[in-house]
N, C-alpha and C positions, 0 to 999 in steps of 0.2 A: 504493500500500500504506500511504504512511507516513497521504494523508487518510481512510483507511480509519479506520485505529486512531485516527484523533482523532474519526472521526463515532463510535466504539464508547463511546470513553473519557467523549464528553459524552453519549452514552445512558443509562452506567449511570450518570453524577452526577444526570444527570435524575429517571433513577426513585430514585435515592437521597433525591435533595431529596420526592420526592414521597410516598415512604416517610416521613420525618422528620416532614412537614407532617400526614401520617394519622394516626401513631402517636397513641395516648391522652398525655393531660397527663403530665409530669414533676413529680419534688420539684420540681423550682427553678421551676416556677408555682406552686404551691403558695401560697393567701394565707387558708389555713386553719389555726387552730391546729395546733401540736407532732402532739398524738397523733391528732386527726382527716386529718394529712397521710400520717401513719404508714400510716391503713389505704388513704389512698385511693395512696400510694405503687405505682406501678407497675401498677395495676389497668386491664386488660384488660377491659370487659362483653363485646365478640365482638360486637356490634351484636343485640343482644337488647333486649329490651321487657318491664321491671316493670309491674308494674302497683299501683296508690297507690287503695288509698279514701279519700277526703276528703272537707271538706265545699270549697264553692265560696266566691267571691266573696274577701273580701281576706285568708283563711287560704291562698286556692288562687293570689294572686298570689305573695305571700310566698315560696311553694316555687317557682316559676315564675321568679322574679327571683334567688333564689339556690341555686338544689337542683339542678333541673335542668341549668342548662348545663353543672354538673360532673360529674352521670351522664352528659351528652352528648360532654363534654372527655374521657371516657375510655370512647368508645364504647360507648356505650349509649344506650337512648331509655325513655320515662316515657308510659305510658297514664293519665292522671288519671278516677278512676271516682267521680265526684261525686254528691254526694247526700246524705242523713241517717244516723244512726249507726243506724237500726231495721233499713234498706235493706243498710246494708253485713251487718251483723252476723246476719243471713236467709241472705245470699248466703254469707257464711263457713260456717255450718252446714250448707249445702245442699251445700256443697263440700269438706265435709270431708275424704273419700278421696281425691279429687282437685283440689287448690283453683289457683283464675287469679290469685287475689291474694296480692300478697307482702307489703304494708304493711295495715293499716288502720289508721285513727284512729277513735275511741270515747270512753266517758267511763270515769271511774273503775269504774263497778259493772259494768259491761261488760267491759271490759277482767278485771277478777276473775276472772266467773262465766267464760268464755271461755278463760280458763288452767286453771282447775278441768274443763273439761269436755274440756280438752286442743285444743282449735283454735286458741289461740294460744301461741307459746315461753313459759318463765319466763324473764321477764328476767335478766340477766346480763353484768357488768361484763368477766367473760372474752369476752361476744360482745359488746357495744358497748363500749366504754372509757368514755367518757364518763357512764356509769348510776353508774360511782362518785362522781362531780361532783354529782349529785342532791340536793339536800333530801333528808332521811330521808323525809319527809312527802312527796316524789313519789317515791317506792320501794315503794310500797305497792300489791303485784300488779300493776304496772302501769312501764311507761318514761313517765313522767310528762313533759309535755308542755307545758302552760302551765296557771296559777292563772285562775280568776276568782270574783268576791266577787258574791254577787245581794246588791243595796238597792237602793234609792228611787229613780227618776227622778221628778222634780217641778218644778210649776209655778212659779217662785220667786217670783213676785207673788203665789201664795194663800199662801206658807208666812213667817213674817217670818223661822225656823233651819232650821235641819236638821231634818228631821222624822223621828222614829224608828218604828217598827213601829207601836206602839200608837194614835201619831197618826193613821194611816191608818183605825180605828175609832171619831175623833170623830162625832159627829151630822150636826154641819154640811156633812163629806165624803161620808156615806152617796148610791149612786149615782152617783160621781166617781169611785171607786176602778179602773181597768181591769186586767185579767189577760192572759195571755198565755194560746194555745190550750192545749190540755190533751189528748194526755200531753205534756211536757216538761219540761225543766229548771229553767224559770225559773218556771212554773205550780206543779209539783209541790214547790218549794222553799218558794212563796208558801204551798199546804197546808200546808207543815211547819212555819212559821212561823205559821200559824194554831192550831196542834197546840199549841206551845210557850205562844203568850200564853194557850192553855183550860186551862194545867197538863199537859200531855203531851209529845208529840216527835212524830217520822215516822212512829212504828210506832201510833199512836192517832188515825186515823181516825174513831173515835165522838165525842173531844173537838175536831178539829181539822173536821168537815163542819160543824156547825153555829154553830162560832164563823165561817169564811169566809161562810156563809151569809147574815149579820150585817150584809154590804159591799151585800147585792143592794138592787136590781138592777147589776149588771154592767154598764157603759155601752156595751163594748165585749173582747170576747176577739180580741188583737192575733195576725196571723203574724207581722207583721216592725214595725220601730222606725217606722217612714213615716208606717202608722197610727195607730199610736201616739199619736206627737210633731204629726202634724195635729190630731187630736182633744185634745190639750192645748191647741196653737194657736186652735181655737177654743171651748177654755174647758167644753167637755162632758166633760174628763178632768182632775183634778188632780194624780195619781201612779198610779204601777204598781212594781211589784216588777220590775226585769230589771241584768241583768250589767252589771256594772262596763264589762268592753271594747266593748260594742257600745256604753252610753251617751259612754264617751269621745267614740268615735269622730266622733260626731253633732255633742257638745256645743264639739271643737275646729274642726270646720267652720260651725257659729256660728247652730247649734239655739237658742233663746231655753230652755235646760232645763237644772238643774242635777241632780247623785246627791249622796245620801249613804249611808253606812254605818252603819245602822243598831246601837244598842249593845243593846238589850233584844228579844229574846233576844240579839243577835249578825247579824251577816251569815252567810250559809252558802255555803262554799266549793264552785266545781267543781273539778275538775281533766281536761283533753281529754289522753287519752291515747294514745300509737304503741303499735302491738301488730306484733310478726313472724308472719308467719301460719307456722302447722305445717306441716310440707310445702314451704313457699314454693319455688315451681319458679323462682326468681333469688335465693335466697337471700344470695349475697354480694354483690346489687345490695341489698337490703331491708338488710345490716348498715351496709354505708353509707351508704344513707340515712338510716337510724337514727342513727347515728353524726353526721351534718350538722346532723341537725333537734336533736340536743339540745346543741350545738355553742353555747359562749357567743355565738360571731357569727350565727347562728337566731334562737337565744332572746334576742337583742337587739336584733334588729330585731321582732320581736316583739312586744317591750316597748315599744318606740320608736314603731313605725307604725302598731299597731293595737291597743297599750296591752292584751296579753294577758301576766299576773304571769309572770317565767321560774321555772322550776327548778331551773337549772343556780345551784350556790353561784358558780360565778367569773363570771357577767353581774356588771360594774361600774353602777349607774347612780346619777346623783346627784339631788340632792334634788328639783327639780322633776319629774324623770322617775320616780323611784320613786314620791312625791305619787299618781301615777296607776296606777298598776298594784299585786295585790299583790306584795309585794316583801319577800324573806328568808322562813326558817322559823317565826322567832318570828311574824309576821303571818296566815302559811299557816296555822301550827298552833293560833292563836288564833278560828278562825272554824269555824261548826258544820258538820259533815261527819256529811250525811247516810246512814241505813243503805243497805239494799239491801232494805227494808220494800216500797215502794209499787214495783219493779220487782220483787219476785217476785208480787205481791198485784196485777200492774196492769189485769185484764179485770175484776176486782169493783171495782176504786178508780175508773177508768174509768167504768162503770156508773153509783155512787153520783155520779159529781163530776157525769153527764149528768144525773142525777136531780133532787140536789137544788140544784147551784150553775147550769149552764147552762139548765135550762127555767126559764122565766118564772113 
């Protein structure tokens, strides 16, 4: 009888321990800021599956190395739906009675129109905490997510300085100029920048086609930096207009290419933004993750590993680190931010850019 009750009594420590070992994370793991430990305090997912649009590659490790295991530390799992902000943002509207996604990431004009049309939450520091920490300038219809500044990636043996806007429409350059495909970000910012040096902006398409036109021929309309920075390498390309973080990226793994930021007109700021879907069937997986990603420990690896500007006011970083990223309000809020002109306008802007910039 008596080894009865001791086989019973190391039964239940057994499943005891084995309980203890399942249960989701505790405070006292916890190596996350004060109020982000707040929400993820005592959180239960029930072994459920978010689902995250993103885009891939080293935005998609980033979450993967620090997001993840903590949705996973407190029972839950992370479907990553990778792809382009056109792709997500389709599927979101397509879905809107019934939607499979509880995060998306987007850009600033996106994120907007997406609120206005009710398929993603209005931000809200009641539902993430952390939206109070924000820049004013990433509060703007949007859980603002990280800075980037488009200027110059160039050849530094054709340039003896920094080379500004204008210089890319010397004589000497005409035909060396390469652009990025077209629609996107770094493309249609370059228009917009064309818009300004004719005397215009974004929303002036008649001043802004025929000054880009100016650069043809085209050498090269880039997908990704590879192309790019080969075609510098062999001297058929002297600059292009693209983001700040993907050129870091390149240039500290030891690309032969330097950036600048441009002062006449200005650099022109993006900002990638988290969106809570409406409806979100995980909703209190989606506030937590939200909650993570704009987390000064997110947003500083961020900063750090793949040189994308944070939002969050409390990222500390110091001089050389900020050097690379944009960094603070005043710098955000000094750089031109484009309308919502050439995405509401983009099957005629489209047209005209295949008309008269891309045919030969």
């Amino acid at each position: 009888m008596k080894k009865i009750s001791i086989l019973v009594l190391l039964f239940v420590l057994a499943c005891a321990v084995s309980v203890v070992v399942a249960s989701p994370a505790n405070a006292a793991d916890c190596n996350w800021d004060e109020t982000t430990c707040a929400i993820l305090e005592g959180a239960d997912f029930g072994g459920r599956t978010m689902v995250v649009g993103v885009w891939g590659g080293t935005i998609e490790e980033i979450y993967r190395k620090y997001i993840i295991p903590e949705i996973e530390a407190h029972n839950g799992k992370v479907e990553m739906l990778l792809g382009g902000t056109s792709d997500r943002v389709a599927k979101i509207y397509a879905e809107r009675e019934n939607p499979t996604m509880d995060i998306a990431y987007t850009n600033m004009l996106e994120s907007a129109k997406g609120i206005k049309a009710g398929v993603f939450e209005v931000p809200s520091p009641d539902v993430v905490p952390a939206y109070a920490d924000l820049y004013d300038v990433a509060k703007i219809d949007a859980y603002g997510m990280s800075f980037a500044a488009l200027g110059i990636a160039y050849k530094p043996e054709i340039f003896e300085t920094e080379p500004d806007w204008p210089d890319l429409w010397k004589p000497e350059f005409k035909g060396k100029i390469a652009m990025s495909s077209f629609p996107g970000s770094d493309s249609e910012g370059f228009l917009t920048i064309a818009g300004y040096l004719a005397g215009g902006d974004d929303t002036t398409p008649d001043l802004a086609f025929p000054k880009l036109a100016e650069l043809k021929p085209i050498p090269l309309f880039f997908s990704n930096l590879d192309e790019l920075f080969m075609m510098m390498e062999k001297g058929d390309v002297v600059a292009a207009a693209v983001f700040d973080s993907y050129s870091r990226t390149y240039i500290e793994q030891g690309a032969n290419v330097k950036f600048a930021y441009p002062k006449t007109p200005g650099a022109i700021v993006t900002m990638d933004t988290l969106c809570i879907v409406n409806n979100a069937p995980n909703r209190d997986m989606a506030i937590a993750w939200a909650q993570m990603s704009l987390s000064p420990k997110v947003q500083e690896a961020f900063a750090k590993e793949i040189f994308f500007g944070p939002t969050n006011s409390k990222v500390q970083l110091d001089e050389e680190e900020a050097s690379k990223v944009i960094y603070g309000e005043e710098q955000a809020s000094s750089l031109i931010r484009m309308s919502s002109y050439l995405t509401d306008h983009r099957d005629e802007i489209v047209e005209r850019f295949n008309r008269e910039i891309a045919a030969e």
